[in-house]
Each structure stands twice: as C-alpha cells, then as structure tokens.
C-alpha positions in Angstrom: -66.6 -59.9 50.7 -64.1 -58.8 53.1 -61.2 -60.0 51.0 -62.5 -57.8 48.4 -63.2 -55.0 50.6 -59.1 -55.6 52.0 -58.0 -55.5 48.2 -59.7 -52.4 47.0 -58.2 -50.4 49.9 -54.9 -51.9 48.9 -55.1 -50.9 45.4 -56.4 -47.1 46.4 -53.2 -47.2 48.6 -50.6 -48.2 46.0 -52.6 -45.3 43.6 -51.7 -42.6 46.0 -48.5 -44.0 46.5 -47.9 -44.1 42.7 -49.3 -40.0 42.7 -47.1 -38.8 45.3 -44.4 -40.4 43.5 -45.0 -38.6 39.9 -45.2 -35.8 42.5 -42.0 -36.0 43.6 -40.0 -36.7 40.2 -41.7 -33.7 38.6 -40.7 -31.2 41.2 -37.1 -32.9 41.3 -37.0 -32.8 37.8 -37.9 -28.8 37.5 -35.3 -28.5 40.0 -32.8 -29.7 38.0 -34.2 -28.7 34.4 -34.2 -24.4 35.7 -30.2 -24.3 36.0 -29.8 -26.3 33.5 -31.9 -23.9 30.5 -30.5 -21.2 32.8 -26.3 -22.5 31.8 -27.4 -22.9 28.3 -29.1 -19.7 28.0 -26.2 -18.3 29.4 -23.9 -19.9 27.3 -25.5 -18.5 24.4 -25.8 -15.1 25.7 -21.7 -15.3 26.3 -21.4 -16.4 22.5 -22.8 -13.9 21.8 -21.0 -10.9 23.5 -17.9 -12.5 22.7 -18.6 -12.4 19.2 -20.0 -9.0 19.3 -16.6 -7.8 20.8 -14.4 -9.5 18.6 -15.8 -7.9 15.4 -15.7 -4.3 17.4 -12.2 -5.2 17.2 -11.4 -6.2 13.6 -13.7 -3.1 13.3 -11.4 -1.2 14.9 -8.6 -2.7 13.8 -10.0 -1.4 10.4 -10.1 2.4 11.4 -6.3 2.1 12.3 -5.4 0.7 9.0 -7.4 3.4 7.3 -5.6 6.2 8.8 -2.2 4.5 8.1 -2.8 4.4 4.6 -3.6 7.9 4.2 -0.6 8.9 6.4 1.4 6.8 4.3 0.1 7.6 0.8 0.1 11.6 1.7 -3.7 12.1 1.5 -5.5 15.1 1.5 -7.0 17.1 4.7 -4.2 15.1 6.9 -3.7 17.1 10.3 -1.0 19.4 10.8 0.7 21.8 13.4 -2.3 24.7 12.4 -4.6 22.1 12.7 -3.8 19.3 14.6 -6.7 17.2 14.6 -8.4 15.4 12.0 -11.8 13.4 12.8 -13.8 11.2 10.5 -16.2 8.0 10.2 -16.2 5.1 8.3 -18.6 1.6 8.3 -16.5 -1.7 8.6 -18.4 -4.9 8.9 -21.2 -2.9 10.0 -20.0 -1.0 12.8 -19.4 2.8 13.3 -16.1 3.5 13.4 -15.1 7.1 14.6 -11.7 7.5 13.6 -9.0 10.5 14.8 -5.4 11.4 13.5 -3.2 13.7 15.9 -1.0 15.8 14.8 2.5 15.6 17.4 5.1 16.8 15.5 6.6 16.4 12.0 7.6 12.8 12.5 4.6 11.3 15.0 0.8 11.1 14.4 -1.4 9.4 17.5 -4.2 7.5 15.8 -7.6 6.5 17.8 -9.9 4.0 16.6 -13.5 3.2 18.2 -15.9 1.0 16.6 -19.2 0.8 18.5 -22.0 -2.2 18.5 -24.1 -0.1 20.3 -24.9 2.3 23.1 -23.0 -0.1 25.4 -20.5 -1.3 23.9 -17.7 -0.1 22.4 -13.7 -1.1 21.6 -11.2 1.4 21.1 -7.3 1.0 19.7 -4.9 4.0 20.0 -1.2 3.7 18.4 1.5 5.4 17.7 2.9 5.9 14.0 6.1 7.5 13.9 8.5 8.4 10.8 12.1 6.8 10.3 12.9 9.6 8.4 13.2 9.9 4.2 16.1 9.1 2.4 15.7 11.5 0.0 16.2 9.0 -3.0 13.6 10.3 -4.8 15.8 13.7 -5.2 18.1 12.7 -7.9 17.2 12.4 -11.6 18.9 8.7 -11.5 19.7 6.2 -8.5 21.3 2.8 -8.6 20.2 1.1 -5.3 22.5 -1.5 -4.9 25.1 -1.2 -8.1 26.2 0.3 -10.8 25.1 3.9 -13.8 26.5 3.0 -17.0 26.1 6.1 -19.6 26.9 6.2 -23.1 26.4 7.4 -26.4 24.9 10.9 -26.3 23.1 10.4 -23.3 22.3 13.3 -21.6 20.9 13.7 -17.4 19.4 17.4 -17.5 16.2 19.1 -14.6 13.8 21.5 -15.4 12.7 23.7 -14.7 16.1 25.0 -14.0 19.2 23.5 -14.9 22.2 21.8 -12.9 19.5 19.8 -10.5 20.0 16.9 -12.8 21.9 14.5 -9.6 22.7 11.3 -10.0 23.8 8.9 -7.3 25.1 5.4 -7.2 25.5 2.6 -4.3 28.6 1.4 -6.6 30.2 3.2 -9.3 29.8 5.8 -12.0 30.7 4.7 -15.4 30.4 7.5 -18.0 31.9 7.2 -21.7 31.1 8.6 -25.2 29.2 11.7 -24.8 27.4 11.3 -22.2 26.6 14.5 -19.7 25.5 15.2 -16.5 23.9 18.8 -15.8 24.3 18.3 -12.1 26.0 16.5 -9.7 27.6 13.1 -9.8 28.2 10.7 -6.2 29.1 7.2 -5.8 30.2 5.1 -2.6 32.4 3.7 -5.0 34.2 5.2 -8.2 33.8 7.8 -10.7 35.2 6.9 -14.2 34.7 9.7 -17.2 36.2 8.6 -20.4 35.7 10.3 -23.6 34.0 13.4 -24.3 31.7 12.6 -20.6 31.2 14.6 -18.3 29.7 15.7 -15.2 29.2 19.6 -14.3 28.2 19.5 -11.6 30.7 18.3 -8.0 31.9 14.7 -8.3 31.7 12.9 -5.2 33.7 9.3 -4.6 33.8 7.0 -1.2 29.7 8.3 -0.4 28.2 7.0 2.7 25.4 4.9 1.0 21.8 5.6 1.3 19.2 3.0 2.2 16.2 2.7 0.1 12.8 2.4 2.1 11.6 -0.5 2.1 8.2 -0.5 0.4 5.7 -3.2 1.3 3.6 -3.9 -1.9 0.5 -5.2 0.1 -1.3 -2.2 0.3 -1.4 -1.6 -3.0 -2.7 -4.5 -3.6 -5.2 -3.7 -1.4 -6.1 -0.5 -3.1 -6.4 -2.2 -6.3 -8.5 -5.0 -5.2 -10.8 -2.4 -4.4 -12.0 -1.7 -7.5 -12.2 -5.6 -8.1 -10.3 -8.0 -9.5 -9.6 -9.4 -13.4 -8.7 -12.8 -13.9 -5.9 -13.5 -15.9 -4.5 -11.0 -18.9 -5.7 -7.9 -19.6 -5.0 -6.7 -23.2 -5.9 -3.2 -24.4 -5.1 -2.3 -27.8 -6.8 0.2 -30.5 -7.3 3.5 -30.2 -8.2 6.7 -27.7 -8.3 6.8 -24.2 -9.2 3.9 -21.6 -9.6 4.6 -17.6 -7.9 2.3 -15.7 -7.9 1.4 -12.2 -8.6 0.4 -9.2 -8.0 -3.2 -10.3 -6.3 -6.0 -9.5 -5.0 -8.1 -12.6 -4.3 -11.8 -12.0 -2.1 -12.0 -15.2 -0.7 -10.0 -17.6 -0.9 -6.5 -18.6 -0.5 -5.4 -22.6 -1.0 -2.1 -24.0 -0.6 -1.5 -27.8 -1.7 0.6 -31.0 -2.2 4.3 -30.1 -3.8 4.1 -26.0 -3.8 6.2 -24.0 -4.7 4.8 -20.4 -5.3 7.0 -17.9 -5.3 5.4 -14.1 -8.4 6.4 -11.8 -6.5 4.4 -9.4 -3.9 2.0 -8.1 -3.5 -0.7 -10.4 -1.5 -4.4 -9.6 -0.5 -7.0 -12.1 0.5 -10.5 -10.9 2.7 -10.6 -13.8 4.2 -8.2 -16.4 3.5 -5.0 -18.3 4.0 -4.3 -22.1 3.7 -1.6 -24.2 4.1 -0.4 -28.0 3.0 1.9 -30.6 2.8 5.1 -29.6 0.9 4.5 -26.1 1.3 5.7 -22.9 0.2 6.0 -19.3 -0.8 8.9 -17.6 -2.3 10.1 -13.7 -1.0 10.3 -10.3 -1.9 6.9 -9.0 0.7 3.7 -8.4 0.8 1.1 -11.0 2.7 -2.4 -9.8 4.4 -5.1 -11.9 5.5 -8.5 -9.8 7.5 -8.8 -13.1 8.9 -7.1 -15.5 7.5 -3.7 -17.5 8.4 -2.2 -20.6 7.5 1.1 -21.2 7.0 3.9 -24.2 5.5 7.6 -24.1 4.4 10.2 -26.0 4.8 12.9 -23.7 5.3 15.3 -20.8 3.1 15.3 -18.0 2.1 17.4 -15.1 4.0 16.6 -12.0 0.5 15.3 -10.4 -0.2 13.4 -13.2 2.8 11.3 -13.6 2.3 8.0 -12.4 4.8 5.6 -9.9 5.7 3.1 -12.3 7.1 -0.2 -9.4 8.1 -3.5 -10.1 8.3 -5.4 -7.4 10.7 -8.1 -8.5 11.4 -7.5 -12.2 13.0 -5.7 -14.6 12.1 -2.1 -16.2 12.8 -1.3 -19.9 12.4 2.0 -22.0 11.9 2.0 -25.5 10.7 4.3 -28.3 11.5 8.1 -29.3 9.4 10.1 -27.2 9.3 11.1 -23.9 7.9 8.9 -21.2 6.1 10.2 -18.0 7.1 8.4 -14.8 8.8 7.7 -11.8 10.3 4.8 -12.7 11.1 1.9 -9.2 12.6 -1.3 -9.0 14.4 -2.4 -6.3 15.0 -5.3 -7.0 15.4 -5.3 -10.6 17.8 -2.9 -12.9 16.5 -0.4 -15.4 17.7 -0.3 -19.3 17.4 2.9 -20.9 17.2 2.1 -24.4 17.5 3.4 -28.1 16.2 6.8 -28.3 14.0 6.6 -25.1 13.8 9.4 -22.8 12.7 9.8 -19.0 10.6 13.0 -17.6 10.8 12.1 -14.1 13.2 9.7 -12.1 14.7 5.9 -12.6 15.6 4.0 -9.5 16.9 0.5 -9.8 19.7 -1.8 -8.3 21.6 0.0 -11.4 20.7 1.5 -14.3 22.2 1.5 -17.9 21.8 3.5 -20.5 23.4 4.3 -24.5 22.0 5.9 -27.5 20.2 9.1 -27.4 18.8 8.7 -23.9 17.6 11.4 -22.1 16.5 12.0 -18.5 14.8 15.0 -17.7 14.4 15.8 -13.7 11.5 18.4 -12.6 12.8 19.9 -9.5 9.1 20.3 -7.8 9.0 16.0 -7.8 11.4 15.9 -4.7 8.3 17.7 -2.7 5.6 15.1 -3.4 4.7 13.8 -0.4 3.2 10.6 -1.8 6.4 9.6 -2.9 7.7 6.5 -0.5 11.0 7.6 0.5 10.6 11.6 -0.1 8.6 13.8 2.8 8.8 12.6 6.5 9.9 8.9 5.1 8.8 5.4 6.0 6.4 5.0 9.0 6.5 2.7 12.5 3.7 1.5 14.5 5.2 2.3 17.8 2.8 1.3 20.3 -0.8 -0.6 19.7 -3.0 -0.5 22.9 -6.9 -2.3 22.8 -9.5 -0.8 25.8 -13.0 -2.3 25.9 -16.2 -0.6 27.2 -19.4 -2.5 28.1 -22.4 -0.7 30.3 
C-alpha cells in the first residue's frame, strides 16, 4: 500500500510537470507567432502602398502625355498669353487626374500632372515642353526633302486665293522643261535648270541653305487611331455614297473604289498601303497614315479644315485621275509622282517629287497658318525637364 501510495504521488507530479510545460511552449510560442503575423501583415500593407503609388504614377504619367498631344496636334481651348492657364480632368486606370497647361511664352508650356488614390495620397509630374522652332515646310506649294522637282509637260504650280504664292523649294535641284510654270518662287540648295517654254515668275534662288524637315514620330497616331479600335487585316470599301471613317487602326490594307466618298471622324493608321479608284475621294481634317505606299484620286476642292494630312511613313505617294484631289500630301521617306492629268489642292512634300502631263498644283495661302500642321506654327516640341513629387498623409 505504500508503494502505491509513493506511485500515485509520482504520477500527479510528472502531470503538473507535463502542465507547466504546455504552459511554457504556448506562451513562448505567442511570443514568437505576434511579430511574426505582425511582419507579414506588414508586408502586405507595403505591397500594397507600393502598388497604389506606382499606378498614381503611370496615372500621372498619363495626364502629361495627354497634354502633349493636344499641344502637339494644336487642339482647341490651348492656353495662351490672354489666358495663360488651362485646367482640366481626366480618369486613367481609375484615378483622378487634374491636369494644367501654362502658358510661358510662344515657344514653352509648363505642364502639371496629379493623379490622386485618395485623400492621402497623391503623385504629381511637372515638365517642361519647349518648341525647336517650325521650318516652315509646309509654306510652299511643293518641297523635295532630300532631292530633286522634276516638271514637265504643261504642268502648272499656281496659290489661291491670290496668285504668285505658288513656292516651290528643293534640297537638290530644280528641273523644269516643256511647259511647265511656276506662279511664284523657285529655290534650290542646288541648281535651277529651265529649258523650253518653263518658267518660273517668281525670284529664282540657287546655293539655298537647306531646311530640315521635323521629324514626325508616327506613334501617336497610332495611338489615336487605336482608339477607336482596331480592324484586323484589309479593309475594302467599295460602292457607293458616303462612309465615316476613323478612329481605327487597320492591321492590313486599305482599298477604296467605285464612287466613295469617305469622310474621316478621326485619325486613321494602315499597317500597309492605300488605294483608290473611280471617282472616290477623302475628305475631313484628321491625319490618315500609310506604313506603305498610297495612291490617291479626288473629285474636288475642299475647305482648308477639311482637307486631310495624307503621310506615309515609309512608302511611296502616287496621284492619278482628272480631278482635283484635297490634301496635304507627306512622305519623308518616300518620293511623290504626279501623274497623268492629276491635280493637287493643297501641298506635296517628299524626298523629290515628279511630275509631267497636265498636272496641276494649287496652293491656298491660309494652309501655312494651320497650326496642326507638324512643321508649320511654333514647330516640333522637347520635353525639357520631367520631375516626379509624391505626397502621403
């Protein structure tokens, strides 16, 4: 019995041993479990805010892009020396964005950008976007960029809607022969050569300083187009009356045929090339781009604000048919045939430009003051300084 008695007092002493060691391991392990869900919790908290303050600044990334495009493309209600300050809002990726253009003078603007997440946070950009000044070549009736104009025939270089503003201008020579007439003035950094019944009225110019086209990045465009969405592969439009065209991005090619008339509601861009026939044509004051080459026809005169900007980016452009087309025809890095019968209201810039036959090229004098116009107004922009401030209460 006194075994027994020894044993059970044994065993009740290794149960309170056992307790106070649970004990012990439970209030070591709160110990270490509290900073541990404290680092984790903390970890996902600074996800979080980091996350939070990089979209504030794609957001406000996005405001400053905005308000380069519409200094670039000439928009309405831009700020000016009367009224120097322009304010607006727009929504990217879900943020507010408070956006605001400063006028400085005729060649700076100060742009501001603050996106907000909420009362406490906020991430603002302010940058600089200064002009490098126009070269002008989007004041002559015809420029050759980087090369040669070749007249012939009875072609004929005339402005509107008074005459002797009909300028042409070549980084290379002036070749003129036939019949072929200028009704304005003629200058080349190279030579002039008249032969035949050709002429030029207006002052002759040889040994220019050349001018240096802007260079014109096509991206935004194709941001503008994409807008509107986005057609995979060719687009053909054929038949008659009048289709509206635009924004859209076309992944292949562009064909317009029969008696169309398409009419652009915005900036259109075609990964490959543009045709037309038939008595078609394109009309309104938006932007249409070619990677490749574009052939062109018209039927008629338009109003200066609704002749499109016809620009190939790497191709070719081509006139054709009897009537007149409406456009300010670009390609820098392409040349421009003037052919048969076909006849320009507007202005052709190429690397050079040909044309023979009964080609005519009609200048209106009030183009040169579009503001829209890359290369014409206070010329191509800079981003001269880009500084990023963060606010968090």
């Amino acid at each position: 019995m006194k075994m027994k008695r020894i044993a059970k007092k044994i065993i009740r002493g290794e149960k309170g041993q056992s307790l106070i060691a649970v004990l012990i391991l439970l209030l070591l392990g709160g110990l270490v479990t509290a900073p541990v869900l404290s680092l984790v919790t903390t970890g996902v908290d600074t996800n979080a805010v980091y996350e939070d303050d990089m979209n504030e600044l794609y957001a406000a990334d996005g405001g400053i892009e905005d308000a380069i495009r519409n200094i670039i493309a000439g928009a309405e209600g831009l700020p000016s020396e009367s009224d120097p300050i322009v304010s607006y809002q727009i929504d990217v990726n879900d943020k507010n964005v408070d956006v605001t253009i400063t006028y400085i003078d005729d060649t700076t603007y100060r742009i501001t950008s603050t996106a907000t997440t909420d009362e406490e946070s906020s991430t603002t950009i302010e940058s600089y976007l200064t002009s490098s000044g126009g070269s002008g070549i989007f004041d002559n009736a015809i420029t050759a960029l980087n090369g040669d104009i070749t007249l012939g025939g009875n072609a004929r270089v005339i402005s509107s809607p008074t005459s002797g503003e009909g300028d042409i201008f070549a980084n290379g020579d002036i070749n003129l022969s036939g019949n072929a007439r200028v009704e304005g003035d003629g200058t080349a950094t190279g030579e002039i050569d008249l032969s035949g019944n050709s002429q030029i009225e207006g002052d002759e110019t040889e040994g220019a300083t050349p001018v240096t086209p802007p260079d014109i990045d096509s991206a935004p465009y194709l941001q503008e187009a994409e807008m509107g969405g986005v057609h995979e592969g060719n687009l053909s439009l054929s038949g008659n009356g009048t289709y509206d065209l635009g924004p859209l991005h076309i992944t292949g090619n562009l064909s317009i045929s029969g008696n169309r008339t398409v009419t652009l509601e915005g900036t259109v861009y075609v990964d490959g090339t543009i045709s037309m026939s038939g008595n078609t044509r394109i009309e309104g004051g938006f932007t249409i781009v070619a990677d490749g080459n574009i052939g062109l026809t018209g039927n008629s005169k338009l109003d200066l604000e609704d002749i499109p900007f016809v620009f190939s980016t790497n191709g070719n452009i081509s006139t054709t048919g009897n009537n007149w087309t409406s456009a300010i025809v670009y390609a820098p890095n392409g040349h421009v045939n003037l052919t048969g019968n076909s006849r320009i209201y507007g202005t052709v810039l190429g690397l050079s430009v040909t044309g023979s036959g009964n080609n005519k090229i009609e200048y209106p004098i009030g183009l040169s003051d579009s503001e829209s116009l890359p290369g014409t107004g206070d010329g191509t922009y800079q981003i001269r300084t880009w500084d990023i401030s963060h606010q968090q209460e």
